[in-house]
PDB file of N, CA, C and O in Angstrom:
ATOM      1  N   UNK A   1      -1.633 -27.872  -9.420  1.00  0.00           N
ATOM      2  CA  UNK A   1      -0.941 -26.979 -10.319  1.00  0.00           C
ATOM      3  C   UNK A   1       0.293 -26.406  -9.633  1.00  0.00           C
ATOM      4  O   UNK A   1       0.161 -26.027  -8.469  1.00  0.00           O
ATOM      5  N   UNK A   2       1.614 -26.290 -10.300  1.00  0.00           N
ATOM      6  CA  UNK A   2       2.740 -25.420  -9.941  1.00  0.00           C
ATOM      7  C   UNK A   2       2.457 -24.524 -10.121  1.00  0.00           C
ATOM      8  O   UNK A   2       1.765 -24.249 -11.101  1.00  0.00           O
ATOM      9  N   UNK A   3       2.925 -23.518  -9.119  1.00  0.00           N
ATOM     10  CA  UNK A   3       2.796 -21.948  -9.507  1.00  0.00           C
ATOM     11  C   UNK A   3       3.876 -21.866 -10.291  1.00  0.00           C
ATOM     12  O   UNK A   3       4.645 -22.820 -10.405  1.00  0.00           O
ATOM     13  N   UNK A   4       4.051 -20.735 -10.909  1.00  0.00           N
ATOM     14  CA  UNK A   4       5.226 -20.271 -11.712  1.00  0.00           C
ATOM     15  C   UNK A   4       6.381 -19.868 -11.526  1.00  0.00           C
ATOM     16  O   UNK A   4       6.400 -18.707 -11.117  1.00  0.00           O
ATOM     17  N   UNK A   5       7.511 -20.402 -11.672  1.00  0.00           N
ATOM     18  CA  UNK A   5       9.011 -19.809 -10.912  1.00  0.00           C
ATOM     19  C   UNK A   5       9.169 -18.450 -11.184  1.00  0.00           C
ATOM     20  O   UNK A   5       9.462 -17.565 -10.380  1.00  0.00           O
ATOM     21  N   UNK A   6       8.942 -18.347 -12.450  1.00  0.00           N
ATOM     22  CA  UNK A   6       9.800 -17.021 -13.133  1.00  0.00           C
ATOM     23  C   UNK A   6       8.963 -16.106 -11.524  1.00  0.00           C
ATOM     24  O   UNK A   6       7.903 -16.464 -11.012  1.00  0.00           O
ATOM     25  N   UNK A   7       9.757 -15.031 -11.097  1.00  0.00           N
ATOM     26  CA  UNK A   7       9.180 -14.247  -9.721  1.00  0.00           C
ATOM     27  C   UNK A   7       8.013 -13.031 -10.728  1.00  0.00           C
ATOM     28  O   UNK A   7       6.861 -12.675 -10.478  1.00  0.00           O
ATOM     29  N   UNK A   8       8.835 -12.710 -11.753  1.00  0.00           N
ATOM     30  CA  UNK A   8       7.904 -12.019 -12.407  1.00  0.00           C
ATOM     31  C   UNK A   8       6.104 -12.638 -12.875  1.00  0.00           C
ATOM     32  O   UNK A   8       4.990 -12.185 -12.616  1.00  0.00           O
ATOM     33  N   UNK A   9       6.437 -13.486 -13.419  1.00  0.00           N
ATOM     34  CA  UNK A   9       4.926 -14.043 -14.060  1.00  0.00           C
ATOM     35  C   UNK A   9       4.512 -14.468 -12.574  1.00  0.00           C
ATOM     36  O   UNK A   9       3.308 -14.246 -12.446  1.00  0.00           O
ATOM     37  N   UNK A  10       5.073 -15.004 -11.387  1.00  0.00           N
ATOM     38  CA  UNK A  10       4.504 -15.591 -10.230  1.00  0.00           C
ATOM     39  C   UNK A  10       3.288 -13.963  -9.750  1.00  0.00           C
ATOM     40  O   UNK A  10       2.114 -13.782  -9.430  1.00  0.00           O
ATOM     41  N   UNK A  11       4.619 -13.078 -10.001  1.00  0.00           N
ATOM     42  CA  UNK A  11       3.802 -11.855  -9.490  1.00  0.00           C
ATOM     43  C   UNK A  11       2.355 -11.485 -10.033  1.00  0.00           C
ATOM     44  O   UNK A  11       1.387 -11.031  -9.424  1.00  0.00           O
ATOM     45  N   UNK A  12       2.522 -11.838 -11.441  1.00  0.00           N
ATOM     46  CA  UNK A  12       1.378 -11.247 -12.020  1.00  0.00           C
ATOM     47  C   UNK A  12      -0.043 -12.458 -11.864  1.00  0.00           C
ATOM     48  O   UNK A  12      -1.231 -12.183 -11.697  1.00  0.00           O
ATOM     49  N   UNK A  13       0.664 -13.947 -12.001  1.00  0.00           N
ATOM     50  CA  UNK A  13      -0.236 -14.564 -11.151  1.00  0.00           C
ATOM     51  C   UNK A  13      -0.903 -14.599 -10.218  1.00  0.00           C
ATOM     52  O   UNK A  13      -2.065 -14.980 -10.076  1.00  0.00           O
ATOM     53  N   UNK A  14      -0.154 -14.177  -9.498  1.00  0.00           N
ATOM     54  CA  UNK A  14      -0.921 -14.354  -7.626  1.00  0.00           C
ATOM     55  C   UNK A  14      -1.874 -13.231  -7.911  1.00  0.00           C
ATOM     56  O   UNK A  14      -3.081 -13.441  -7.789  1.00  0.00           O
ATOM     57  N   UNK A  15      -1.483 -12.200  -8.236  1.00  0.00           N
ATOM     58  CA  UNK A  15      -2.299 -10.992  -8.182  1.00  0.00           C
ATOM     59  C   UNK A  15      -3.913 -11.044  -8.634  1.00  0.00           C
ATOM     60  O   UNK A  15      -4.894 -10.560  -8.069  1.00  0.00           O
ATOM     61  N   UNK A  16      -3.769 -12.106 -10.328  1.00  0.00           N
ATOM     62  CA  UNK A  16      -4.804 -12.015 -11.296  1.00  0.00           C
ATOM     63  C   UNK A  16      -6.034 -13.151 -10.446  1.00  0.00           C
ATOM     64  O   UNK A  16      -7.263 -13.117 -10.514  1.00  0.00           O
ATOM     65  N   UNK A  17      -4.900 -14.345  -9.474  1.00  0.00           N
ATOM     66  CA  UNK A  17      -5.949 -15.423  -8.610  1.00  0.00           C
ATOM     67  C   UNK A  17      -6.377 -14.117  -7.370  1.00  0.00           C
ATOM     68  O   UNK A  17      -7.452 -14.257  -6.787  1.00  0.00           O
ATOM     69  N   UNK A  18      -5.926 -13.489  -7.194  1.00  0.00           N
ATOM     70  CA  UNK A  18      -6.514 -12.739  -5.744  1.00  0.00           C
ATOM     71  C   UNK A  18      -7.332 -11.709  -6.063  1.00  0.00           C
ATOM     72  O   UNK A  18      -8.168 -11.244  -5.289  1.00  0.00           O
ATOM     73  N   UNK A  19      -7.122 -11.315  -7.207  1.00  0.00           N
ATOM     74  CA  UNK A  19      -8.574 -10.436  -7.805  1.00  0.00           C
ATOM     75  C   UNK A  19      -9.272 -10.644  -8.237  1.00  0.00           C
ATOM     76  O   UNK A  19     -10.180  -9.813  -8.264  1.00  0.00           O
ATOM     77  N   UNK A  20      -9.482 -12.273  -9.126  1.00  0.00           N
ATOM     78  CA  UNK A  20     -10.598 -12.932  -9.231  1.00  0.00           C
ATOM     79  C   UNK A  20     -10.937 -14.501  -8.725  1.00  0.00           C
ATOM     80  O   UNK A  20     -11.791 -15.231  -9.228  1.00  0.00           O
ATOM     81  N   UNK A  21     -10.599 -14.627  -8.295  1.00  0.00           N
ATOM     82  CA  UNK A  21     -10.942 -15.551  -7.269  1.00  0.00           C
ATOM     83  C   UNK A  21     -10.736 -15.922  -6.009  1.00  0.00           C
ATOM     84  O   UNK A  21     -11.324 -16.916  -5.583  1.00  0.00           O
ATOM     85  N   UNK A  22      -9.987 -15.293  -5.309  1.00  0.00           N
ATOM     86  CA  UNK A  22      -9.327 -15.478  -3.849  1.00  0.00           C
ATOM     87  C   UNK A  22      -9.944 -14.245  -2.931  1.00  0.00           C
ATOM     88  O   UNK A  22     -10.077 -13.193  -3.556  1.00  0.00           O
ATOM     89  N   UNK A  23     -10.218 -14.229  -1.970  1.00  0.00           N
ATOM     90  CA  UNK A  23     -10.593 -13.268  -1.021  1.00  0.00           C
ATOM     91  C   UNK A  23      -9.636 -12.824  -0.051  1.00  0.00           C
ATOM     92  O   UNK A  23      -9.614 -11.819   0.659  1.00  0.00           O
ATOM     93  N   UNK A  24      -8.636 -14.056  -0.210  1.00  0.00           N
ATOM     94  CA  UNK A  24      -7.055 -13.475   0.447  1.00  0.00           C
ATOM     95  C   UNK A  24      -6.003 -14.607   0.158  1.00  0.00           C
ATOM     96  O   UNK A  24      -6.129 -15.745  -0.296  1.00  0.00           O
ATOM     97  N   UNK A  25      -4.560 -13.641   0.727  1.00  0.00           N
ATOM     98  CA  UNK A  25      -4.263 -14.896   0.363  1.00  0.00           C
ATOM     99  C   UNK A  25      -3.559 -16.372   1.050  1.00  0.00           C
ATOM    100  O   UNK A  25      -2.773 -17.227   0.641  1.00  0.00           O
ATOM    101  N   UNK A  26      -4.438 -16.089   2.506  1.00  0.00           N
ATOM    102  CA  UNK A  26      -4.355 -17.085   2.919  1.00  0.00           C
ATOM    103  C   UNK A  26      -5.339 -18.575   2.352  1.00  0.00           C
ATOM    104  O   UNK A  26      -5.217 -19.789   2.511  1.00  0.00           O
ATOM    105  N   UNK A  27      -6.378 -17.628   1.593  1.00  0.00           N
ATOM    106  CA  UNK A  27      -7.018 -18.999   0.786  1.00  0.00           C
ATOM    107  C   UNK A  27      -6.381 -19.103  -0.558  1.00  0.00           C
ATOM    108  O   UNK A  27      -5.824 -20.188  -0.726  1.00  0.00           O
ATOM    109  N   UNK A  28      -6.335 -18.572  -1.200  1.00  0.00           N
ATOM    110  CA  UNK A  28      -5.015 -18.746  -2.270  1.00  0.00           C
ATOM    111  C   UNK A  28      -4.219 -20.183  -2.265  1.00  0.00           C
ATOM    112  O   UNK A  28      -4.223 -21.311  -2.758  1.00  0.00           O
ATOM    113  N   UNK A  29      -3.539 -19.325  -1.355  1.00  0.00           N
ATOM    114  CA  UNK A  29      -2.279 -20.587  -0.637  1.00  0.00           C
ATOM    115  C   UNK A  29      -3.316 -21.955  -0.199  1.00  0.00           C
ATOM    116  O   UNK A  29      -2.955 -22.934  -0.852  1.00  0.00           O
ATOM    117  N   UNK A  30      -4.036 -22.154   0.364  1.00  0.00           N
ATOM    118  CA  UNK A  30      -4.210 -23.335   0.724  1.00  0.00           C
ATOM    119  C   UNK A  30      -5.312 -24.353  -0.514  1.00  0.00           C
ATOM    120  O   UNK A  30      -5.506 -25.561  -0.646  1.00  0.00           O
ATOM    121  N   UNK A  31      -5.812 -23.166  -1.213  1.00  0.00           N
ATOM    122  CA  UNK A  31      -6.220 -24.035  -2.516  1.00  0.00           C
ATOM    123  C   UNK A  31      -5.638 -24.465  -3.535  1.00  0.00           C
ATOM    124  O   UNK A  31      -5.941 -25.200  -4.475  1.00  0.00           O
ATOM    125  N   UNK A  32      -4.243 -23.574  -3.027  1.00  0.00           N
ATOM    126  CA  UNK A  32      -3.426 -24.158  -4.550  1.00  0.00           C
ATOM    127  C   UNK A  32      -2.114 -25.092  -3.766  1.00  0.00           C
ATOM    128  O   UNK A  32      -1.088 -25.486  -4.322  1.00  0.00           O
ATOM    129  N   UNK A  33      -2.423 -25.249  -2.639  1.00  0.00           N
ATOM    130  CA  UNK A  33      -1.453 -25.881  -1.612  1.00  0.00           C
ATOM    131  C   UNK A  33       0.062 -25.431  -1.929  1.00  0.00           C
ATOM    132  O   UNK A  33       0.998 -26.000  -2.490  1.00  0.00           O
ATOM    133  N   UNK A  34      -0.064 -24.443  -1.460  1.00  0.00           N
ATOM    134  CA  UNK A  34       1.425 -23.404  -1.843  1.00  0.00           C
ATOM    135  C   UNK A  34       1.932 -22.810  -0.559  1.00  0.00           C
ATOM    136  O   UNK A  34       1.145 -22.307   0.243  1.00  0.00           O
ATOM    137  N   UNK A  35       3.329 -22.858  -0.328  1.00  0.00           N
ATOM    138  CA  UNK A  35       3.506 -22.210   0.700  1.00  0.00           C
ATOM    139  C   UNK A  35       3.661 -20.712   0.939  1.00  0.00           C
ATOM    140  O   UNK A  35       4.317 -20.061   0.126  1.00  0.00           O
ATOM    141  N   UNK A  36       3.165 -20.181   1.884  1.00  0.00           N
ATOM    142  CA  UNK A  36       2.694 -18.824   1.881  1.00  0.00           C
ATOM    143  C   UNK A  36       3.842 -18.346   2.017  1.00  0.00           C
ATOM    144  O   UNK A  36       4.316 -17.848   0.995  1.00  0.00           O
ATOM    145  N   UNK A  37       4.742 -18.312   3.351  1.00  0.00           N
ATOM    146  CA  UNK A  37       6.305 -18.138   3.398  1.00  0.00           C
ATOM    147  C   UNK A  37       7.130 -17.659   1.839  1.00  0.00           C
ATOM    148  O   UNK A  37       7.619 -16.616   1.406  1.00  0.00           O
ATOM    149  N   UNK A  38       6.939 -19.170   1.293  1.00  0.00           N
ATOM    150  CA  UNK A  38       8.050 -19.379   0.242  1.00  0.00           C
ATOM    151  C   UNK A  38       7.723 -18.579  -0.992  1.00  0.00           C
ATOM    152  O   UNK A  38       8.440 -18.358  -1.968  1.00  0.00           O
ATOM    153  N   UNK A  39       6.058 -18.056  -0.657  1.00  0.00           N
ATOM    154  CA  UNK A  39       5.688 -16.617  -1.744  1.00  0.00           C
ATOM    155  C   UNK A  39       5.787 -15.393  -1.354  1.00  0.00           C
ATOM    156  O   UNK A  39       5.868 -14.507  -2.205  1.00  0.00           O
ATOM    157  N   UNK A  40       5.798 -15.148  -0.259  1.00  0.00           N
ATOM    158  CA  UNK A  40       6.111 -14.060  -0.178  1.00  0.00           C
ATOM    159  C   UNK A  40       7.226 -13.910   0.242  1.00  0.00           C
ATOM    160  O   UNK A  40       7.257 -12.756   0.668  1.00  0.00           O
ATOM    161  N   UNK A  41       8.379 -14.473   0.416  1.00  0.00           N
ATOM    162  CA  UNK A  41       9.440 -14.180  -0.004  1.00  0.00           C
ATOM    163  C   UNK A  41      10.215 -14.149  -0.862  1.00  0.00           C
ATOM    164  O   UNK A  41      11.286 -13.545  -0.804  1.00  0.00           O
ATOM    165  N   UNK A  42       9.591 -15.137  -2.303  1.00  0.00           N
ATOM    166  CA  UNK A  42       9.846 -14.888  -3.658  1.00  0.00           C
ATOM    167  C   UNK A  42       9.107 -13.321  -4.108  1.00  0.00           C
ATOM    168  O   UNK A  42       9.636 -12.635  -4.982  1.00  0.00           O
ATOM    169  N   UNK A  43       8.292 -13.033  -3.652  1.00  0.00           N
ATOM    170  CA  UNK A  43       7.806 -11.590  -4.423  1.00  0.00           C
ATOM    171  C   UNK A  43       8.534 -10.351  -3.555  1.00  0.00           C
ATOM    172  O   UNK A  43       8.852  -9.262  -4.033  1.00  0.00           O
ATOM    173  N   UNK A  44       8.747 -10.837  -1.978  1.00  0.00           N
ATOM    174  CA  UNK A  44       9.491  -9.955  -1.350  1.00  0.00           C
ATOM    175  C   UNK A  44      10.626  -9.433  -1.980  1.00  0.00           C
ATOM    176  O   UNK A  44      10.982  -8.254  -1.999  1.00  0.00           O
ATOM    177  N   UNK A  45      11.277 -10.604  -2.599  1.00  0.00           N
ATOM    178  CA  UNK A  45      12.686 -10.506  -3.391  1.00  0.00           C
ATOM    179  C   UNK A  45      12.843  -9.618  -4.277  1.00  0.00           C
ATOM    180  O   UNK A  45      13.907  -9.068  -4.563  1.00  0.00           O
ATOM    181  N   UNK A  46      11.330  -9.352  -4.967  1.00  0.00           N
ATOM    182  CA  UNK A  46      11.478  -8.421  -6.303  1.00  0.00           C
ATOM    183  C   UNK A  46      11.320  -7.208  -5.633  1.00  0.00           C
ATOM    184  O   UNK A  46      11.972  -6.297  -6.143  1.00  0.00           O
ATOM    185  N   UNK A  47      10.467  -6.816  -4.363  1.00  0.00           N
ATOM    186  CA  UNK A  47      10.332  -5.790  -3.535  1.00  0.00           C
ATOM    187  C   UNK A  47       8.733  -5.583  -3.336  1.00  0.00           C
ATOM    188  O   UNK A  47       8.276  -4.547  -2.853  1.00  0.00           O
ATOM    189  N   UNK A  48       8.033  -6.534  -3.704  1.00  0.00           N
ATOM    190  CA  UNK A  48       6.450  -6.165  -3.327  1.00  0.00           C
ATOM    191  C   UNK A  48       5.873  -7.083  -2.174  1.00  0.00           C
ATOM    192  O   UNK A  48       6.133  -8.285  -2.114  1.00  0.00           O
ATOM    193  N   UNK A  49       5.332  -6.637  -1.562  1.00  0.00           N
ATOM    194  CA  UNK A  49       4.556  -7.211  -0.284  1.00  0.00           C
ATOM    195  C   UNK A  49       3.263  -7.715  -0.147  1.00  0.00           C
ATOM    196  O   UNK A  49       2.602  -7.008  -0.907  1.00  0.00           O
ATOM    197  N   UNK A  50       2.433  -8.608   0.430  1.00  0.00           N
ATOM    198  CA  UNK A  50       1.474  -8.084   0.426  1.00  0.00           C
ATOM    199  C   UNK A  50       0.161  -7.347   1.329  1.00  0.00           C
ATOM    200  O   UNK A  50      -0.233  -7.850   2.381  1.00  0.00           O
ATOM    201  N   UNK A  51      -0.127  -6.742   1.050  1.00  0.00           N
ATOM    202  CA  UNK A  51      -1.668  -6.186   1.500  1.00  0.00           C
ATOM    203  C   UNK A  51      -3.155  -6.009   1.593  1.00  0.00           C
ATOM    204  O   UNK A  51      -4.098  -5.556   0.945  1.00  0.00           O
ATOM    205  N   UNK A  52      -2.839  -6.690   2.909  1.00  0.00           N
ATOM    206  CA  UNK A  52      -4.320  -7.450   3.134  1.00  0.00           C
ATOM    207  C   UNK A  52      -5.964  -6.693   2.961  1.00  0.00           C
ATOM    208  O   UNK A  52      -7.094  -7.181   2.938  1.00  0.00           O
ATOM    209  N   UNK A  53      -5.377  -5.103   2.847  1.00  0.00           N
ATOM    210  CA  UNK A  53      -6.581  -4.303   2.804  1.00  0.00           C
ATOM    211  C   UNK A  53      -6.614  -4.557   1.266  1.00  0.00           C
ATOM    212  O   UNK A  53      -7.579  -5.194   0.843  1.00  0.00           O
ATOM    213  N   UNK A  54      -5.606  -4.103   0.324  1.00  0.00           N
ATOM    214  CA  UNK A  54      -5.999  -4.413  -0.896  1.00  0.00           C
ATOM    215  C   UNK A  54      -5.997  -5.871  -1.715  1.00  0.00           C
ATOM    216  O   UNK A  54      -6.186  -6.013  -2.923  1.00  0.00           O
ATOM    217  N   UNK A  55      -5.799  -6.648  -0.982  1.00  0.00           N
ATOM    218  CA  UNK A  55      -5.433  -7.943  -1.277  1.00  0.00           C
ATOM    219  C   UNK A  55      -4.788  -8.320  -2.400  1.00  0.00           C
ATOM    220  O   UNK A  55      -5.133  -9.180  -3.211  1.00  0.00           O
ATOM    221  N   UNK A  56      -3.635  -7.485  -2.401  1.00  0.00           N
ATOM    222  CA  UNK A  56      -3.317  -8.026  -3.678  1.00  0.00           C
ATOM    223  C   UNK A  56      -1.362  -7.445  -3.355  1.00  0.00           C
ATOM    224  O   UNK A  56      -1.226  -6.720  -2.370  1.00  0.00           O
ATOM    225  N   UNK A  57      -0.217  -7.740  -4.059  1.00  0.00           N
ATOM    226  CA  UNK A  57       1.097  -7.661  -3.576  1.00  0.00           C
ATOM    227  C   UNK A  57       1.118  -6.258  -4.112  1.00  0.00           C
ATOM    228  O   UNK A  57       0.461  -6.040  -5.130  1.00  0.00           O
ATOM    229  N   UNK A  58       1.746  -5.349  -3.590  1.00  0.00           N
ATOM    230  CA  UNK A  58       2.114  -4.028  -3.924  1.00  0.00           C
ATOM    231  C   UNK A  58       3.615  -3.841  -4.179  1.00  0.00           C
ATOM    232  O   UNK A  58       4.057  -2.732  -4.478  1.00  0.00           O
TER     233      UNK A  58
END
């Protein structure tokens, strides 16, 4: 599966796989074979990060 370009819907994606199904998102990334880099610097872009205590981009 492609993740989603738009940075917005990517955002709300990653979030909805890491709260129900991902435990982080270094497994995320490697189940959906995505590069971790190239996401979080697309969500960096909009200004959210992420955080590993809450696992999810803030």
């Amino acid at each position: 599966m492609t993740l989603p370009k738009d940075p917005a819907i990517l955002l709300s994606y990653v979030n909805t796989k890491l709260r129900d199904e991902f435990p982080s998102l270094a497994e995320l990334c490697a189940a959906l074979d995505a590069d971790r880099a190239e996401l979080e610097a697309a969500l960096t872009g909009l200004g959210y990060r992420y955080s590993p205590r809450q696992n999810q981009f803030i």
